[in-house]
C-alpha positions in Angstrom: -65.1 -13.7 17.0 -61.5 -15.1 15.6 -58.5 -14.4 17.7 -57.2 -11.1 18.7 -55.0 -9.6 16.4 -51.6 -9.6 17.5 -50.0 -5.7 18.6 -48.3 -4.3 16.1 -48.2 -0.9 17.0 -46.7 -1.4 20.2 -50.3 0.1 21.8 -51.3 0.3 25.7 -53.4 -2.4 26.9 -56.6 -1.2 29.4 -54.5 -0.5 32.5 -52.1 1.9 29.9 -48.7 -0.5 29.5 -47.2 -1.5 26.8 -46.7 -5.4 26.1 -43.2 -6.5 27.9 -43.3 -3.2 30.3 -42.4 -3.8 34.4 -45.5 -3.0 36.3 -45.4 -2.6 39.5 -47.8 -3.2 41.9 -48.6 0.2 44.2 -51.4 1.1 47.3 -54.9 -0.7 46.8 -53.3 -3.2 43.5 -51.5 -4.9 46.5 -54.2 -7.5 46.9 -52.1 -10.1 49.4 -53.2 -10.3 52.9 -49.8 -9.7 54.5 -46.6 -8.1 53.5 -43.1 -8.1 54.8 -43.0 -4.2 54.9 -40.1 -1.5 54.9 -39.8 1.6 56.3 -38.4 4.7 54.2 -35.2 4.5 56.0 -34.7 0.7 54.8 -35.6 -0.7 58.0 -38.1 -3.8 58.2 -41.6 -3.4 60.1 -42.1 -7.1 59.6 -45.2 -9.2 58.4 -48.3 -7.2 59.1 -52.0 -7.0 57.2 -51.3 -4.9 54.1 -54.1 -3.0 55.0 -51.8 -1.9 58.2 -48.9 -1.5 55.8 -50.9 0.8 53.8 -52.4 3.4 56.7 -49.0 3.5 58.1 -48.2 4.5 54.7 -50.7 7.0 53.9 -50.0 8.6 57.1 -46.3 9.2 56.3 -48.0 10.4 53.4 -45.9 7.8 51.0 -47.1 5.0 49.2 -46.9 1.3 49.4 -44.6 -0.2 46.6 -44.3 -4.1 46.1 -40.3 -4.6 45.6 -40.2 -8.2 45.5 -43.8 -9.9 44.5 -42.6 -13.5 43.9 -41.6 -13.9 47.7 -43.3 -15.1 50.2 -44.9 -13.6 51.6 -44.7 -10.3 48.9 -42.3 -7.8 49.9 -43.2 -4.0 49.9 -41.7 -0.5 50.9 -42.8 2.7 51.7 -41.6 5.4 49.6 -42.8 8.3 47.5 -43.3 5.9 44.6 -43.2 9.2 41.8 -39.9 10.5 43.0 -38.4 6.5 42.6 -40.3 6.3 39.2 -38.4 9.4 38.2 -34.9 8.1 39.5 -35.7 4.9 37.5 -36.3 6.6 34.2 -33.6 9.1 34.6 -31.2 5.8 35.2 -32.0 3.8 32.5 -32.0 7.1 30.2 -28.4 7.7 31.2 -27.5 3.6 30.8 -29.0 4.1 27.1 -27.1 7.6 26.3 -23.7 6.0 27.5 -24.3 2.9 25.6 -21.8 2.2 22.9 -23.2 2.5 19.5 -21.5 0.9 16.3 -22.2 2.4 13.0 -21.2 0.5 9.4 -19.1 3.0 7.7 -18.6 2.0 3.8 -15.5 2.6 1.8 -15.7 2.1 -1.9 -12.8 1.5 -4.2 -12.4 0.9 -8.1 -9.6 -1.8 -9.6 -7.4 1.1 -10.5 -7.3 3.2 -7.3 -4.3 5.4 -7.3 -1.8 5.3 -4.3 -2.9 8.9 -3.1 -6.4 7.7 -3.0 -5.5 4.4 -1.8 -3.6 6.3 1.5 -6.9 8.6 1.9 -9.2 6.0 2.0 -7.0 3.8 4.5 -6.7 7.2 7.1 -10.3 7.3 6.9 -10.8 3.7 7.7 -8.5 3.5 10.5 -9.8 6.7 11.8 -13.5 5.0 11.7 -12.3 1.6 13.7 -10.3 4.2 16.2 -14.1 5.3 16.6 -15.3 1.5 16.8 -17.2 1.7 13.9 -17.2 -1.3 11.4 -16.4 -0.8 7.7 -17.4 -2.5 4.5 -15.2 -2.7 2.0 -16.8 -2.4 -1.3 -14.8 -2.5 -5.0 -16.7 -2.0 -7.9 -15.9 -2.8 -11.1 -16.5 -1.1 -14.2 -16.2 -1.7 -18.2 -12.5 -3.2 -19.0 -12.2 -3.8 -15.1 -14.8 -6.6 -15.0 -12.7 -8.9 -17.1 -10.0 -8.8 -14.5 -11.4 -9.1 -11.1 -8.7 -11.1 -9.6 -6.8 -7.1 -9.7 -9.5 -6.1 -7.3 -9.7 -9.0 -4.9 -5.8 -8.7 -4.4 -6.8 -5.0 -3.4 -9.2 -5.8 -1.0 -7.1 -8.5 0.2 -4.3 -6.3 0.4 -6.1 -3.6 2.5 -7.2 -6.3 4.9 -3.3 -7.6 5.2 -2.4 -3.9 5.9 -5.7 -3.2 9.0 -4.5 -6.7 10.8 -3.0 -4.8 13.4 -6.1 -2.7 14.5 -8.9 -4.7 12.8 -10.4 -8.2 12.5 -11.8 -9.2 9.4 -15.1 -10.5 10.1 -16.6 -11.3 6.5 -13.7 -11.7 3.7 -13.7 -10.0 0.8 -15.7 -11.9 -2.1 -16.4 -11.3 -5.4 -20.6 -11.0 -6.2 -20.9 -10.1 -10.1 -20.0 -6.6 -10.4 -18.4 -6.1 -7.1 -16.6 -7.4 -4.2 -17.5 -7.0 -0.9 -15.8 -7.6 2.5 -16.8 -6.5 6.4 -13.6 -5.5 8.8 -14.3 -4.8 12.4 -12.0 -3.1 15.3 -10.2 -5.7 17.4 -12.0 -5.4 20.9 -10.1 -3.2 23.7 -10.0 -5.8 25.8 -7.1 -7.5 23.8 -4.6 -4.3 23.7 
């Protein structure tokens, strides 16, 4: 038998968790002799047996929970471990909804972009970095336009001269065959 195939999907192992997942330790998996328990209330019972810790436990009708298994000797409370699980998830749900998320917006132009167009398409982009979204520039070129590129690299350049006050550019605008691309971010909030 070769060696076991790595875990692609992400799938439970035996005991139900997923590769990387916190796993903590409740009840009978507390196999230490003695713990440093807590009450409910946050005050310390001290080192007794963990089989102590975990009748005084069940008759608050609570469960044992290691906090701190790398101490010495292992640290555990009693609480009602599904309400803290609950608390837990609900936390790092909220932590994930008010995370800030960038998005790449793209803005394409051609060589000849007229100056109404040209305005539009700078609103847009300096309404998507007011929403701290990245934007790539992209300039394609088409038929006659291809034999003068250096029209639409003073575009792009010009575009990037004009977003220095609320943008950084983080890749400049280069030409790659048919097109010319370049990546502007919003300068952090931290610097206004």
């Amino acid at each position: 038998m070769g060696p076991r195939p790595s875990n692609p999907n992400n799938q439970r192992d035996i005991r139900g968790r997923r590769p990387g997942e916190e796993f903590t330790r409740t009840n009978q998996q507390i196999r230490v002799p003695q713990v440093r328990c807590l009450l409910p209330d946050g005050s310390q019972l001290g080192v007794v047996p963990t089989r102590d810790a975990l009748s005084k436990a069940q008759q608050m009708g609570l469960d044992l929970v290691e906090i701190s298994p790398n101490a010495q000797p292992p640290v555990c409370k009693i609480m009602d471990y599904g309400k803290w699980k609950y608390e837990e998830d609900r936390k790092k749900k909220e932590a994930r909804k008010n995370q800030a998320r960038t998005q790449l917006k793209e803005v394409k132009f051609h060589a000849n972009t007229d100056v109404g167009d040209y305005q539009l398409k700078m609103r847009n982009i300096r309404a998507f970095l007011a929403e701290g979204n990245k934007v790539k520039l992209t300039l394609m070129f088409r038929g006659r336009e291809n034999a003068h590129k250096e029209i639409g690299e003073e575009l792009l350049q010009r575009v990037c001269v004009e977003l220095a006050d609320v943008a950084n550019v983080e890749q400049a605008p280069k030409i790659m065959g048919r097109s010319a691309t370049g990546l502007i971010a919003p300068k952090s909030q931290k610097g206004r």
